[in-house]
N, CA, C and O atoms as CSV, one atom per row, in Angstrom:
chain,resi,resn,atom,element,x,y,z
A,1,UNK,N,N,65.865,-16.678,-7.523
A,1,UNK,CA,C,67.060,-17.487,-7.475
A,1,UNK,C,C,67.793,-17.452,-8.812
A,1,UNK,O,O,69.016,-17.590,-8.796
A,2,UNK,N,N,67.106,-17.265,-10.055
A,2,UNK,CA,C,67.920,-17.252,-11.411
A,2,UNK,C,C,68.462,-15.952,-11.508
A,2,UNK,O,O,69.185,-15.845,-12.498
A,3,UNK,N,N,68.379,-15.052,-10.912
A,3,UNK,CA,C,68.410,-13.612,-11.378
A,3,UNK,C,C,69.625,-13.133,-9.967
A,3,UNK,O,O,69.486,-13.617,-8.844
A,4,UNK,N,N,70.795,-12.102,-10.316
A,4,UNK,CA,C,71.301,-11.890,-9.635
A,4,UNK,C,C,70.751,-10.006,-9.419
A,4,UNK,O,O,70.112,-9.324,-10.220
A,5,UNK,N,N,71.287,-9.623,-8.078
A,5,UNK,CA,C,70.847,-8.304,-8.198
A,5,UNK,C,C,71.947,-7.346,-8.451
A,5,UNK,O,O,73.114,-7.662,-8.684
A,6,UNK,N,N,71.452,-6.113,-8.381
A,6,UNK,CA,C,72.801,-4.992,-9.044
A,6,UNK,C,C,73.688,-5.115,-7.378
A,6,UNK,O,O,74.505,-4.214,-7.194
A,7,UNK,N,N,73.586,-5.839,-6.587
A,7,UNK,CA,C,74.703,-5.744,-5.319
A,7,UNK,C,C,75.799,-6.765,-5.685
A,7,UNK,O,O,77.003,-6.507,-5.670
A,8,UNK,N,N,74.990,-8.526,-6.176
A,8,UNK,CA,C,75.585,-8.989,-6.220
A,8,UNK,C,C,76.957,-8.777,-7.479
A,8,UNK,O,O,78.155,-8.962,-7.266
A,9,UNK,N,N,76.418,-8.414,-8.560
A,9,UNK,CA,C,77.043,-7.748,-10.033
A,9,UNK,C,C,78.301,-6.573,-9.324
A,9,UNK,O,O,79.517,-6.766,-9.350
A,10,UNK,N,N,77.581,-5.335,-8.706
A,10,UNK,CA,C,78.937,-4.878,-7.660
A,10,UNK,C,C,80.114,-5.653,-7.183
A,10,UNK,O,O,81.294,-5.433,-7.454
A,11,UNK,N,N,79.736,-6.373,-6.610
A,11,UNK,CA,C,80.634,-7.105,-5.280
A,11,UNK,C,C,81.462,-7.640,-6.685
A,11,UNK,O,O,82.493,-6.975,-6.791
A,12,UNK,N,N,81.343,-8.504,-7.643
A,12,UNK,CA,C,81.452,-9.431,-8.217
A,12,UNK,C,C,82.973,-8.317,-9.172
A,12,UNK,O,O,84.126,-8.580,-9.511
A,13,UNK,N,N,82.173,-7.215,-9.256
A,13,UNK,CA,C,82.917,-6.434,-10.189
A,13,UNK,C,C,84.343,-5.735,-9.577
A,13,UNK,O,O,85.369,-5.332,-10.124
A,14,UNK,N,N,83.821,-5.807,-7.967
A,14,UNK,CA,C,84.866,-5.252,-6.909
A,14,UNK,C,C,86.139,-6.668,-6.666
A,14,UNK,O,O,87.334,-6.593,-6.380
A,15,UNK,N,N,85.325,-7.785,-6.905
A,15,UNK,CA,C,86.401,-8.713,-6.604
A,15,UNK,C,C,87.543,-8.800,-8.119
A,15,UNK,O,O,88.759,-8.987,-8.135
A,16,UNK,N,N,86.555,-8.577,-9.311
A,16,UNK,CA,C,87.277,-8.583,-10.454
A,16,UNK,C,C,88.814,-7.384,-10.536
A,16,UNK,O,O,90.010,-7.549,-10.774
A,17,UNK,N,N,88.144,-6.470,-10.274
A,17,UNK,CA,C,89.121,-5.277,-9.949
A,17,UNK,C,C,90.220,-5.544,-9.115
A,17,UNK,O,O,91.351,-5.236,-9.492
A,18,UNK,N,N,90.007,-6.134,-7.917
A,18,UNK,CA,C,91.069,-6.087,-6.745
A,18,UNK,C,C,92.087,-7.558,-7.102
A,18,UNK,O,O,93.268,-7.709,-6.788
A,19,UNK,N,N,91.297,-8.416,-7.761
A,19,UNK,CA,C,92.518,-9.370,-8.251
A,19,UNK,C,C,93.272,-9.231,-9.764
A,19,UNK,O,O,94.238,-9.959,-9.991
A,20,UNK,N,N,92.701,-8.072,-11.005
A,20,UNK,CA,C,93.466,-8.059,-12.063
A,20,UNK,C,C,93.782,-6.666,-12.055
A,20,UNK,O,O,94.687,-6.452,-12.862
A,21,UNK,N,N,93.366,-5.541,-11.414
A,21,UNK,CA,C,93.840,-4.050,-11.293
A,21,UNK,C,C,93.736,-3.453,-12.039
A,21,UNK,O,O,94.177,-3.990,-13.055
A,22,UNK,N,N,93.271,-2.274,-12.253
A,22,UNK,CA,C,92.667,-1.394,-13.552
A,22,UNK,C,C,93.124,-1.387,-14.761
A,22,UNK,O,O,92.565,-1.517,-15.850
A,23,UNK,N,N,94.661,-1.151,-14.323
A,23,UNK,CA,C,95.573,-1.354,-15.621
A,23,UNK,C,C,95.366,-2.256,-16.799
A,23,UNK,O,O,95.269,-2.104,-18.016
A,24,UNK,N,N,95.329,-3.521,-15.727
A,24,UNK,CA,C,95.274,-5.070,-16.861
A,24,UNK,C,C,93.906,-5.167,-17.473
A,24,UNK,O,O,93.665,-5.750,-18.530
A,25,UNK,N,N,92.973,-4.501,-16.665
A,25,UNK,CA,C,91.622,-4.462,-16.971
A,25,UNK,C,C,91.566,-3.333,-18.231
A,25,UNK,O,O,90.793,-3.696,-19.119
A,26,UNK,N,N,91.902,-2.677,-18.360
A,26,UNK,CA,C,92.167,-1.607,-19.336
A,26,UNK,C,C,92.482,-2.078,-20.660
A,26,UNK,O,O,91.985,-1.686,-21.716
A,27,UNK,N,N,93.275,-2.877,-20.507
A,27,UNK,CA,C,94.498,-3.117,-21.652
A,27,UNK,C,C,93.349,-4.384,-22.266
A,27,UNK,O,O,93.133,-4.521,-23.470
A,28,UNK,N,N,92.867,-5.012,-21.476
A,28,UNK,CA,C,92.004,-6.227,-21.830
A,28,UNK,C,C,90.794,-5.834,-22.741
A,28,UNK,O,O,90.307,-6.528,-23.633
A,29,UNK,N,N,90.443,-4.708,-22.381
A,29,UNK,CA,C,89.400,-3.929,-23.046
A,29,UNK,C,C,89.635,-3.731,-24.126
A,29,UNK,O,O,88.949,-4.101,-25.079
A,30,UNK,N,N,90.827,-3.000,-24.178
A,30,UNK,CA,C,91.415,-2.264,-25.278
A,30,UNK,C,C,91.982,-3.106,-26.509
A,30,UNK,O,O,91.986,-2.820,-27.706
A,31,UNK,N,N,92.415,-4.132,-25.902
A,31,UNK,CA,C,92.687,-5.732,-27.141
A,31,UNK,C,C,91.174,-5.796,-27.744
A,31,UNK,O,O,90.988,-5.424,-28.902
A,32,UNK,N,N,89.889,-6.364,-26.792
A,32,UNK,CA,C,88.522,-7.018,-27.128
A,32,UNK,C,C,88.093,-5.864,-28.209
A,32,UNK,O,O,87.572,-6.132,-29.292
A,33,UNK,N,N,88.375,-4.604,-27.774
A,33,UNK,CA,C,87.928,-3.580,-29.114
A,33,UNK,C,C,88.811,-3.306,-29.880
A,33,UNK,O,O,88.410,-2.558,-30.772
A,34,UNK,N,N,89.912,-3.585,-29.954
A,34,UNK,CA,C,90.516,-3.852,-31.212
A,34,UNK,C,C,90.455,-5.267,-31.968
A,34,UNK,O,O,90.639,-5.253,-33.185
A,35,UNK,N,N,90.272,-6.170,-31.492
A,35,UNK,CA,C,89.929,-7.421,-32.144
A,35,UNK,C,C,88.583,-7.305,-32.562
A,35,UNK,O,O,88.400,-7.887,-33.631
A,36,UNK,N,N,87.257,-6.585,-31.950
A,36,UNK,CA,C,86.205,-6.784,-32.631
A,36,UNK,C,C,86.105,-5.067,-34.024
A,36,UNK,O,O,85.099,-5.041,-34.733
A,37,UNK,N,N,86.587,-4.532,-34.106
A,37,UNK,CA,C,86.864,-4.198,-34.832
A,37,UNK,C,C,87.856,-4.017,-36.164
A,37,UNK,O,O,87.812,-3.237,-37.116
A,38,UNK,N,N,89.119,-5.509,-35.656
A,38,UNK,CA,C,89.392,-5.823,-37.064
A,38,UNK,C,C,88.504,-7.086,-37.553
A,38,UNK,O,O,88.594,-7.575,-38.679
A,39,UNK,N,N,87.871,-7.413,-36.815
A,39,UNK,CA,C,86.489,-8.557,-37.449
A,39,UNK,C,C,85.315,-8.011,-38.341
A,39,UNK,O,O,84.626,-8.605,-39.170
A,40,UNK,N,N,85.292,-6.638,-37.901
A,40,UNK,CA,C,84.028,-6.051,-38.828
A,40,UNK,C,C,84.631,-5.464,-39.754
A,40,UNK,O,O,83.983,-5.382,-40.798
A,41,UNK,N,N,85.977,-4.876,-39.760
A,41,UNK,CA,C,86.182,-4.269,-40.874
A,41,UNK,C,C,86.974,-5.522,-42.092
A,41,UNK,O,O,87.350,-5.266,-43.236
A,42,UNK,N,N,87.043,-6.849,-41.381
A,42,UNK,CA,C,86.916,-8.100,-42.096
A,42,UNK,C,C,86.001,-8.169,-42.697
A,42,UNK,O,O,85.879,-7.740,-43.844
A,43,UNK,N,N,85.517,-8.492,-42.320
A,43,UNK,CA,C,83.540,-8.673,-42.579
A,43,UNK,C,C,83.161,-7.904,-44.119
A,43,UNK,O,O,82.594,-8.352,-45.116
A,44,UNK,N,N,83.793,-6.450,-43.793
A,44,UNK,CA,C,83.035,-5.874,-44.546
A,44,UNK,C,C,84.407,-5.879,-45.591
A,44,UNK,O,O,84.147,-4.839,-46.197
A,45,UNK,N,N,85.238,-6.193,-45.983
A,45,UNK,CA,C,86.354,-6.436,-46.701
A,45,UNK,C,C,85.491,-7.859,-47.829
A,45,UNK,O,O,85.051,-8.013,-48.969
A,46,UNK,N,N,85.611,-8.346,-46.998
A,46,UNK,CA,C,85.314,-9.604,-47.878
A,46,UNK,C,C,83.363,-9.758,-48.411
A,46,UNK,O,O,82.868,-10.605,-49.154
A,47,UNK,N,N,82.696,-8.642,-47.714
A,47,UNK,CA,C,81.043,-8.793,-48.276
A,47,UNK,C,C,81.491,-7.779,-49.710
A,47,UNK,O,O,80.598,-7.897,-50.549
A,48,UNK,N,N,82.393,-7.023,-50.100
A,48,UNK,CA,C,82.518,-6.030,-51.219
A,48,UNK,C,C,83.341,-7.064,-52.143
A,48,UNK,O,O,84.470,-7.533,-52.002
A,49,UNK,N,N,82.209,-7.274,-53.298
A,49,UNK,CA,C,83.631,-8.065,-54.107
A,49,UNK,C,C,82.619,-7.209,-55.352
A,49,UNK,O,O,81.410,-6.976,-55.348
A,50,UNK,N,N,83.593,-6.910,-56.275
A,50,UNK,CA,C,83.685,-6.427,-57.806
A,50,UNK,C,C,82.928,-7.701,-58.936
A,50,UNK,O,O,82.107,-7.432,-59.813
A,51,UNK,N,N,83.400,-8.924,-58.656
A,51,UNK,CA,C,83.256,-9.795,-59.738
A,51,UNK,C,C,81.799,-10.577,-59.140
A,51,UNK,O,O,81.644,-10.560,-57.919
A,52,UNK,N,N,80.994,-11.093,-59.794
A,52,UNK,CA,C,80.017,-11.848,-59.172
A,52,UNK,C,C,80.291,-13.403,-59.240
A,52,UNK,O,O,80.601,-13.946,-60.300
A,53,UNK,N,N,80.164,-14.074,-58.072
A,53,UNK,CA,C,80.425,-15.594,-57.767
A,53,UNK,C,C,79.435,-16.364,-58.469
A,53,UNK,O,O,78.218,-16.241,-58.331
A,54,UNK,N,N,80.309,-17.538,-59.583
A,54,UNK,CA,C,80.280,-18.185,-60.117
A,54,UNK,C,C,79.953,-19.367,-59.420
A,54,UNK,O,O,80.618,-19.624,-58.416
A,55,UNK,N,N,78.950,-20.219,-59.804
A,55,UNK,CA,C,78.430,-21.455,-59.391
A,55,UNK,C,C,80.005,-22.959,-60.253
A,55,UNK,O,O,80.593,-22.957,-61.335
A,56,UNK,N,N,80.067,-23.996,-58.970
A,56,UNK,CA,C,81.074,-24.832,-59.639
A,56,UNK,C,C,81.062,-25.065,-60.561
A,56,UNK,O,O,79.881,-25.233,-60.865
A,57,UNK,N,N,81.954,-25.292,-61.746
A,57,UNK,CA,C,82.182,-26.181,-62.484
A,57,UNK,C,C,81.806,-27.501,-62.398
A,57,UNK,O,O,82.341,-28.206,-61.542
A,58,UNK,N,N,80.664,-28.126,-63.421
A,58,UNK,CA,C,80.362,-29.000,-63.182
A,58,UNK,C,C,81.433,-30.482,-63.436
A,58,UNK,O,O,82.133,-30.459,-64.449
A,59,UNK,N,N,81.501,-31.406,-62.743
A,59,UNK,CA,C,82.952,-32.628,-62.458
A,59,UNK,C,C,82.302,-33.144,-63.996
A,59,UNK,O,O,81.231,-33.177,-64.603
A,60,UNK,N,N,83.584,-33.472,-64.138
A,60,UNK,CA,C,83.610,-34.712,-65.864
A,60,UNK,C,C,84.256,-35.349,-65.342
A,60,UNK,O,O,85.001,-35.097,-64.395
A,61,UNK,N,N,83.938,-36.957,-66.273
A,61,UNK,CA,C,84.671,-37.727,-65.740
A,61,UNK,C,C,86.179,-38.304,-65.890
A,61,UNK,O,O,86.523,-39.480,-65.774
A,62,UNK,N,N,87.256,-36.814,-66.269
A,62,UNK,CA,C,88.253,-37.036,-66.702
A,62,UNK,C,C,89.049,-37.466,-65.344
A,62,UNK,O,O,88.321,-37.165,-64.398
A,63,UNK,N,N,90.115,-37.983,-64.941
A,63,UNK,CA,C,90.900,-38.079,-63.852
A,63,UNK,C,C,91.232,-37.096,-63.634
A,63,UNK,O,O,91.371,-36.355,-64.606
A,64,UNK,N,N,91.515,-36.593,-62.377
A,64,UNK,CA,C,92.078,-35.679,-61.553
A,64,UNK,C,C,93.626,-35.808,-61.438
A,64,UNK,O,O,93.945,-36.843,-60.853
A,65,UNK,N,N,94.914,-34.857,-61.932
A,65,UNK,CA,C,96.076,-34.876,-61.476
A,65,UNK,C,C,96.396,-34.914,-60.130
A,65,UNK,O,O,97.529,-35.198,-59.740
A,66,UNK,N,N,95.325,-34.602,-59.278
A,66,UNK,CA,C,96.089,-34.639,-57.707
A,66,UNK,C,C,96.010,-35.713,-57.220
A,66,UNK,O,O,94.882,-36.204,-57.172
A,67,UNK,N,N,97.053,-36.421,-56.723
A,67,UNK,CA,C,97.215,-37.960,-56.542
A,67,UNK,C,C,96.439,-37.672,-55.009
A,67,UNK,O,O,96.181,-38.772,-54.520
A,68,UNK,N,N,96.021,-36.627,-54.166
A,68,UNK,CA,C,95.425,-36.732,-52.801
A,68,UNK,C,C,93.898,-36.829,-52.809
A,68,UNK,O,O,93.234,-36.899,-51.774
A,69,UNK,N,N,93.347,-36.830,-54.130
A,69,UNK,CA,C,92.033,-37.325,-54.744
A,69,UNK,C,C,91.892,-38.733,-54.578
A,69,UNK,O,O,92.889,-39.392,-54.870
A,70,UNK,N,N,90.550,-39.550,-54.043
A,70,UNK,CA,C,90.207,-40.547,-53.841
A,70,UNK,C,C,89.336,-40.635,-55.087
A,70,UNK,O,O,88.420,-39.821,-54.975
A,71,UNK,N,N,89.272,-41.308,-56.225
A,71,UNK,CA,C,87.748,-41.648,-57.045
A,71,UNK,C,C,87.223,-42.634,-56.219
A,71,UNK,O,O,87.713,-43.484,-55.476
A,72,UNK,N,N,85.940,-42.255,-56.585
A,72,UNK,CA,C,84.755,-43.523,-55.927
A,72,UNK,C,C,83.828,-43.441,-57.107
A,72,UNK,O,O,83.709,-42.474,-57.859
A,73,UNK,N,N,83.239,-44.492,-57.163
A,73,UNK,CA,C,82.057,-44.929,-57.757
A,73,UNK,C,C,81.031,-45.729,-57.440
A,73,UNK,O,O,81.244,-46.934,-57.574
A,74,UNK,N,N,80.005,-45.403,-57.067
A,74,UNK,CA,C,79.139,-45.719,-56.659
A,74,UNK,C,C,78.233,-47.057,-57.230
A,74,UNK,O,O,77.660,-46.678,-58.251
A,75,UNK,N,N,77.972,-48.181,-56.998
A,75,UNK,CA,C,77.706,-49.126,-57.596
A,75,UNK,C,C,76.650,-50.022,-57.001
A,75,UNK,O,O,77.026,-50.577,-55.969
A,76,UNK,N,N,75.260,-50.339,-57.443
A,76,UNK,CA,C,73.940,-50.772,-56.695
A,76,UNK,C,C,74.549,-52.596,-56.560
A,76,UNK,O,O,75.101,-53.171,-57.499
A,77,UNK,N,N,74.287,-53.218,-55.233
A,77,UNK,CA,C,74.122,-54.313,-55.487
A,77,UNK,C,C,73.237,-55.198,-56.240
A,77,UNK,O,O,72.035,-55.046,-56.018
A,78,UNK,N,N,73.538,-55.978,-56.977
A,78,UNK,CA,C,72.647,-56.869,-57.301
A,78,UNK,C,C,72.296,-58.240,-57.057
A,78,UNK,O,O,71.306,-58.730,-57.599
């Protein structure tokens, strides 16, 4: 019952065909492998870097110019 067989996968593939038509089916293909191949050649764009990544700057406690900064300070009850 979990498992379909290679008839049902047929039929399934015959109904796919007869309602979007080779054409559109084609072209659909042809997008999915061009989109997964500008993802890998993403991928591999951005794994090549020249400079080696620097760990943050550690925060001081000077104020921040960007007024979209919240300070908080953390403070134990007593």
């Amino acid at each position: 019952m979990g498992s379909f067989s290679i008839w049902h996968w047929l039929i399934v593939l015959l109904v796919v065909v007869m309602i979007f038509g080779t054409k559109k089916l084609r072209n659909m293909g042809s997008d999915l492998g061009g989109a997964v191949k500008g993802f890998k050649d993403g991928m591999k764009d951005g794994s090549t870097t020249d400079t080696p990544v620097s760990p943050n700057a550690q925060v001081t406690g000077t104020p921040a110019t960007d007024k979209s900064t919240i300070d908080v300070e953390a403070r134990q009850k007593s």
